[in-house]
C-alpha positions as CSV (number, residue, x, y, z in Angstrom):
1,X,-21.5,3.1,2.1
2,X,-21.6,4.5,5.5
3,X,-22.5,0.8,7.3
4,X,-18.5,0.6,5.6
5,X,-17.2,3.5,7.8
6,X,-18.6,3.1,11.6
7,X,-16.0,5.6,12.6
8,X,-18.0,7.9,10.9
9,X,-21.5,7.2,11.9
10,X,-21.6,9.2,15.2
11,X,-19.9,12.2,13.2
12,X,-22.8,14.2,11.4
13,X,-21.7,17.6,11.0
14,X,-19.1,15.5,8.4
15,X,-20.8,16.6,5.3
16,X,-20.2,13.1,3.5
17,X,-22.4,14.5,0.5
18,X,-19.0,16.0,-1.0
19,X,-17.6,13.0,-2.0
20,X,-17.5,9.7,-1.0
21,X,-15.5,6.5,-3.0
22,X,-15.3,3.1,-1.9
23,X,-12.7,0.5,-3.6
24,X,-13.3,-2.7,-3.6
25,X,-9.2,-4.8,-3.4
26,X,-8.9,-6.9,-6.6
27,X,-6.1,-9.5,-7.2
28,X,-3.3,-7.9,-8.5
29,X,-4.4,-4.6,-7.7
30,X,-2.7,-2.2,-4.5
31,X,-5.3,0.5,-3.8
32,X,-7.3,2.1,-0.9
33,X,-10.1,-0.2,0.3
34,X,-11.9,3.5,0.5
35,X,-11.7,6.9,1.6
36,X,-13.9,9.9,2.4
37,X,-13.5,13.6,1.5
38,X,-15.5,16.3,2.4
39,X,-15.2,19.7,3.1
40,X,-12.5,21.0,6.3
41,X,-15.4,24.0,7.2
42,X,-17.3,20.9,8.9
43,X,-14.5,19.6,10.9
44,X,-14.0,23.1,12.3
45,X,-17.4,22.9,13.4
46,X,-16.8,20.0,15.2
47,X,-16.6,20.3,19.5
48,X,-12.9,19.6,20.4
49,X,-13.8,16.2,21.9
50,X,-15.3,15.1,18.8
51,X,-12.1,16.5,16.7
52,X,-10.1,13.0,15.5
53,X,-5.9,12.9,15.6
54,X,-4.6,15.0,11.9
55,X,-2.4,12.3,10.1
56,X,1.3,12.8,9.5
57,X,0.9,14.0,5.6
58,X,4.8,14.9,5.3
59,X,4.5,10.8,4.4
60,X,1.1,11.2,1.9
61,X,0.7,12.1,-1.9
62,X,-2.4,14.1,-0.9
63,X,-1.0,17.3,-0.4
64,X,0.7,17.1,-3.8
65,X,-2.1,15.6,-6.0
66,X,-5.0,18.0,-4.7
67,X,-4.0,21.0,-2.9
68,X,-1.8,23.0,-0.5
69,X,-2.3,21.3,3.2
70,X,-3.4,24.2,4.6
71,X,-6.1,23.3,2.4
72,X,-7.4,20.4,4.3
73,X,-6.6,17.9,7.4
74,X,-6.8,13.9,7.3
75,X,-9.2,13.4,10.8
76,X,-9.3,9.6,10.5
77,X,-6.5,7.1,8.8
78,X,-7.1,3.4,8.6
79,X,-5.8,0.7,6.0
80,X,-7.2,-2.0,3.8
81,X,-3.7,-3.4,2.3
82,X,-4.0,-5.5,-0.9
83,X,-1.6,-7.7,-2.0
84,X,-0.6,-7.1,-5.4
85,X,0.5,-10.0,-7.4
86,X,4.2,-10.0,-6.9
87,X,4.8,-11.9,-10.9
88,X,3.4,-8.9,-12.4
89,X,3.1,-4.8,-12.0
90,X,0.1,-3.7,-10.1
91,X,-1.5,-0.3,-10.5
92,X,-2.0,1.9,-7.5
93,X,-5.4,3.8,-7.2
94,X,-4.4,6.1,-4.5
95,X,-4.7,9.7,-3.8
96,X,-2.0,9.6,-0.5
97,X,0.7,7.1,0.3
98,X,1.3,5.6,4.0
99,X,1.3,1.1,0.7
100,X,-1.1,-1.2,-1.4
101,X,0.1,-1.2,-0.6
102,X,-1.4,-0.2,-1.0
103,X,-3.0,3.8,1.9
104,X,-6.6,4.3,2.7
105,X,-7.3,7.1,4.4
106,X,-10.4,9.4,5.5
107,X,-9.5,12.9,4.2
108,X,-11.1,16.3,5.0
109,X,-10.3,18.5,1.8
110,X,-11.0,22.2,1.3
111,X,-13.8,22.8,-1.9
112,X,-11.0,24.7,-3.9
113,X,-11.0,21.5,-6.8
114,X,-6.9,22.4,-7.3
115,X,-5.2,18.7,-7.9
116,X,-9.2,17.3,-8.7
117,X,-8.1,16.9,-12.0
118,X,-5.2,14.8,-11.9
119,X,-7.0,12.5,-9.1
120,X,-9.8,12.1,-11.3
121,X,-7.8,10.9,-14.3
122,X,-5.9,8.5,-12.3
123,X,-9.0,7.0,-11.1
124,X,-10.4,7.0,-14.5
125,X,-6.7,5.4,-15.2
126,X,-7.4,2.6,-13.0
127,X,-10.4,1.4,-13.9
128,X,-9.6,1.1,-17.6
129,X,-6.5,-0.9,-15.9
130,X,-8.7,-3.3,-14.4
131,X,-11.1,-3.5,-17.5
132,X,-7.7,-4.4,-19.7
133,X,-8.0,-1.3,-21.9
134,X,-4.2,-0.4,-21.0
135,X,-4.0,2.0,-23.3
136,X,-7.0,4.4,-22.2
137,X,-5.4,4.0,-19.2
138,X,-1.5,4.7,-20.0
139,X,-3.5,8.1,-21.4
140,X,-5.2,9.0,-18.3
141,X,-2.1,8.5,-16.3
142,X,-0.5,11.0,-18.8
143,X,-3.0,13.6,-17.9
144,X,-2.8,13.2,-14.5
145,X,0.9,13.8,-14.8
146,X,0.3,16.5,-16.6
147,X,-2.1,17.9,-14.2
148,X,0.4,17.4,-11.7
149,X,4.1,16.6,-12.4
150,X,4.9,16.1,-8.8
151,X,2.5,13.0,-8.6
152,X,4.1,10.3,-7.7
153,X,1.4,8.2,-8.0
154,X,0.7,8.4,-11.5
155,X,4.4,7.6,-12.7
156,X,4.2,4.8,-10.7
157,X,0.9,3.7,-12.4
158,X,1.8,4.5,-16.1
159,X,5.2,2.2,-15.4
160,X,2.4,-0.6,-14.6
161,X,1.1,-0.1,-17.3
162,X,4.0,0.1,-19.8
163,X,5.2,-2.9,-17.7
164,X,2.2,-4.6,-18.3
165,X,1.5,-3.6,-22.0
166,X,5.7,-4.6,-22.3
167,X,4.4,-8.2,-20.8
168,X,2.1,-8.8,-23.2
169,X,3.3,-7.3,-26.5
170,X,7.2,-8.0,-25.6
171,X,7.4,-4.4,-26.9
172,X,11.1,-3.0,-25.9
173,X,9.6,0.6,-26.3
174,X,6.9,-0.4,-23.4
175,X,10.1,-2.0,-21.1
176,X,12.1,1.3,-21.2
177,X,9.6,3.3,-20.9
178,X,7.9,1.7,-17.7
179,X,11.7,1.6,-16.4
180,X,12.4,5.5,-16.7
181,X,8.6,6.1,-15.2
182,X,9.4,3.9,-12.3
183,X,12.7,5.9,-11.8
184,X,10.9,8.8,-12.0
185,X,8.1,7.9,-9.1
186,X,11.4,7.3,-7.1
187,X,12.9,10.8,-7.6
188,X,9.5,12.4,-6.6
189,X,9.2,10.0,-3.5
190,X,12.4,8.2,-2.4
191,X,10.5,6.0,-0.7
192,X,7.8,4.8,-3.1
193,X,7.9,1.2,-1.9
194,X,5.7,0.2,-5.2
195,X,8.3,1.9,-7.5
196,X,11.1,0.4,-6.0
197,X,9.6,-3.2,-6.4
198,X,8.0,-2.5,-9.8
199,X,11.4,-1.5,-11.1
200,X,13.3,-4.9,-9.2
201,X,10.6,-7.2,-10.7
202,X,10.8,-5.8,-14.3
203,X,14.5,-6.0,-14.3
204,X,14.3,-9.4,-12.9
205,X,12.4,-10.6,-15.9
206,X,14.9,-9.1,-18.2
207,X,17.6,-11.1,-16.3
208,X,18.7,-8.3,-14.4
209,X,18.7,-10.3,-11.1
210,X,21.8,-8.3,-9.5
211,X,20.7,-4.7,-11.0
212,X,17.6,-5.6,-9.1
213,X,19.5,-6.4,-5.9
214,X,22.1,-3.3,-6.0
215,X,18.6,-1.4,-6.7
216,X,16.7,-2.5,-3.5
217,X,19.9,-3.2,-1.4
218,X,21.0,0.6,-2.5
219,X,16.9,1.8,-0.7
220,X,17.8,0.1,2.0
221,X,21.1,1.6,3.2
222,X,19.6,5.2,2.8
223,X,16.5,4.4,3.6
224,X,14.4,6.6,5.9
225,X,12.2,3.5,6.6
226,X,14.7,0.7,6.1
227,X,12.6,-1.5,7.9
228,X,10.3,-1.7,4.5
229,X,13.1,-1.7,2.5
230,X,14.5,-5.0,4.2
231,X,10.6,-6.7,2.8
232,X,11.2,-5.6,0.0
233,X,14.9,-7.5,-0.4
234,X,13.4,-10.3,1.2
235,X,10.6,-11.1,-1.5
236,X,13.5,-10.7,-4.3
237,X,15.6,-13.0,-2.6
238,X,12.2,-15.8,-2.2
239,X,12.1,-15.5,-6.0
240,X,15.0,-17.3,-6.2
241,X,13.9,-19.3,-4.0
242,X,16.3,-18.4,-1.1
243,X,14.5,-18.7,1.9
244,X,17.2,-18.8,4.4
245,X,18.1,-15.0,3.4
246,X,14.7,-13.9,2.9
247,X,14.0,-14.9,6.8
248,X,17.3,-13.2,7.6
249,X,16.1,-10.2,5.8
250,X,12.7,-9.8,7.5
251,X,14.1,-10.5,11.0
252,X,16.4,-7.5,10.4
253,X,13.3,-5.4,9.7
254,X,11.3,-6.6,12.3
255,X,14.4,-5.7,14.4
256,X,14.5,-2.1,13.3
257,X,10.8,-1.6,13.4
258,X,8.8,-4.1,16.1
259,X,5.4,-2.7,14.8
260,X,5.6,-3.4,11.4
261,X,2.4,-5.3,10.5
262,X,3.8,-6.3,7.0
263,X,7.4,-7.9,8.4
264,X,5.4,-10.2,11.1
265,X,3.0,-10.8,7.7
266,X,5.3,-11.9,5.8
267,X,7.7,-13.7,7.8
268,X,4.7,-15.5,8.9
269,X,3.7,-16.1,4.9
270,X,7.0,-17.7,4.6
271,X,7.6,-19.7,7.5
272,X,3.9,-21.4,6.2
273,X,5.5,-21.9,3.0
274,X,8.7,-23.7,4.5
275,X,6.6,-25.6,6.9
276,X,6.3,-24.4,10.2
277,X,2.8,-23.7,10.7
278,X,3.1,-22.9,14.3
279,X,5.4,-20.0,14.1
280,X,3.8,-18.5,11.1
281,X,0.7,-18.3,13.3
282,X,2.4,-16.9,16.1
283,X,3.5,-14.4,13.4
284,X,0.5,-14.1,11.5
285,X,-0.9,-12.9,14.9
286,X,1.3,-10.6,15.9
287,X,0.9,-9.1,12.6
288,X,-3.0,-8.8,12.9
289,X,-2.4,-7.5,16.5
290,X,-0.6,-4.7,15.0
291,X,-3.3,-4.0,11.7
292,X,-6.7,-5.7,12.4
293,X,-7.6,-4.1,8.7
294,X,-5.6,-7.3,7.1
295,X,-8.5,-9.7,5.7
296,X,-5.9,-11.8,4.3
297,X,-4.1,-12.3,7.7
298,X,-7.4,-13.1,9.6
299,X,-8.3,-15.4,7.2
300,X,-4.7,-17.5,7.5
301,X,-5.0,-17.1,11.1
302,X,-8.5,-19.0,10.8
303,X,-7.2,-21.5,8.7
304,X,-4.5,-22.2,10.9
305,X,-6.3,-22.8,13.4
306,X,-8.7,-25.0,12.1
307,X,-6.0,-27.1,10.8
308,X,-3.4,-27.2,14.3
309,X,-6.3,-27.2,16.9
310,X,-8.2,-24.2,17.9
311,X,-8.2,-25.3,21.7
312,X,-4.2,-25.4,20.9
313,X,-4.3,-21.8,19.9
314,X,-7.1,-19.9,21.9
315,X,-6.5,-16.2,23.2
316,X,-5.7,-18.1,26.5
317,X,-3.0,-19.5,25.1
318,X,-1.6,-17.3,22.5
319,X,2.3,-17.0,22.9
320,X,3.1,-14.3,25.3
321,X,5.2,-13.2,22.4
322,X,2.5,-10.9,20.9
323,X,3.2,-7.4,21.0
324,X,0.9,-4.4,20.8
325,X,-2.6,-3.3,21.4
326,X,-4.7,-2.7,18.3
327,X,-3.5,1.0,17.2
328,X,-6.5,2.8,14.4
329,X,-5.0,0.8,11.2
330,X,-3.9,2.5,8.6
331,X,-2.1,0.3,4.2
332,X,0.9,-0.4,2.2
333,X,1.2,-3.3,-0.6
């Protein structure tokens, strides 16, 4: 597992034997490629040029789903995003948010074992997700909710799977209740990107195309991150096949926020679908420049590539348009 983490290979005095958990992404999944906890009394222990940067948590779950923050201190953050399959809900195995995404990140967590609970069930949650036994897992994410009411997380996750069970039963019982859940994940984080777009996509499928619009054009204009908030608008306006506004959309969020790996993403991932191959990878690249923890970018970047002419598109030559140095990545959808 650790040949997974290299950051961590030079850090011994980590004490990895507390817990470690790697995900593996699955199609139609947004979840944390993996993450590390262990216990904070090693950190201290560590010599101050050894310590790693704290992450922002005002932004993560963490501190609500396991303990107070005093509690612990996130030394590393990096990002595996996943795209979830944007036809159907998705169930987010998280235990902090910074997306996915889809948010992977290396925690350092005090042995106290307040909030293991409700992580454990929504992990248990998950899996029976992935395995197609919904309703062991709509139970699960009902005792992690129970175990902490302020989880975000887990409302967002038993939506899915109301949404999902709604889907495939055409239950109305399963569609109100995955709506009121998503609302719910939005009134314990304004700014649950998943909720937001769970909520637009079910009431698109009820043929609720401009509730859906008012909902994410409403996030946007009050938005603390209106940058995300602008993708988000632009993927409801491609599924009606609008391209001209989606573009608009994602060039106003690359506007308010020029390092935004996910706008460049998927401005490139629709440029490719309109056909213009050499601006998406001009995009595609500046996104990867941004987050080198984006398989599915490197891998369209590749193709690219082989397709135009590598010689056409070698580092030498790379539009002078890229921006950014590779910062430690961290995910989101």
């Amino acid at each position: 597992m650790l040949a997974a983490i290299p950051e961590l290979q030079n850090q011994p005095r980590l004490g990895l034997s507390t817990f470690v958990a790697v995900w593996k992404p699955a199609a139609g999944v947004s979840k944390p490629a993996q993450f590390v906890l262990c216990p904070r009394a090693d950190v201290a222990t560590l010599p101050p040029r050894q310590a790693l940067p704290r992450f922002d948590l005002q932004r993560a779950s963490l501190g609500r789903a396991l303990c107070d923050r005093r509690n612990f201190a996130v030394i590393r953050s990096f990002s595996h995003p996943c795209r979830p399959d944007g036809a159907s809900a998705s169930v987010r195995a998280r235990v902090v948010r910074g997306s996915v995404r889809w948010s992977a990140v290396l925690a350092v967590v005090a042995a106290t074992g307040c909030g293991v609970a409700s992580y454990q069930n929504n992990s248990t949650g998950v899996q029976l997700f992935e395995q197609g036994n919904y309703d062991g897992a709509a139970r699960r994410f009902q005792q992690a909710i129970a175990d902490d009411p302020a989880f975000a997380d887990g409302y967002y996750n038993l939506a899915s799977t109301h949404h999902r069970l709604w889907k495939l039963r055409g239950t109305p019982n399963d569609a109100a209740q995955a709506e009121q859940l998503y609302r719910l994940s939005i009134d314990r984080d304004a700014e649950h990107r998943e909720a937001y777009r769970g909520l637009a996509t079910l009431m698109n499928e009820q043929g609720r195309s401009q509730e859906a619009f008012t909902l994410i054009d409403t996030w946007a204009s009050r938005s603390t991150k209106p940058a995300e908030a602008r993708v988000e608008l632009a993927k409801l306006y491609q599924e009606y096949n609008d391209y001209a506004s989606a573009q608009a959309r994602l060039r106003e969020a690359i506007e308010i926020d020029p390092r935004n790996a996910r706008a460049f993403a998927e401005l490139a991932q629709l440029q490719e679908r309109i056909g213009d191959p050499t601006q998406a990878l001009t995009n595609y690249t500046r996104s990867y420049d941004l987050n080198r923890a984006q398989p599915e970018v490197e891998q369209r970047i590749a193709s690219l590539r082989s397709l135009q002419g590598a010689s056409i598109f070698s580092p030498a030559t790379t539009p002078t348009t890229r921006t950014a140095s590779t910062p430690p990545a961290l995910p989101r959808y």
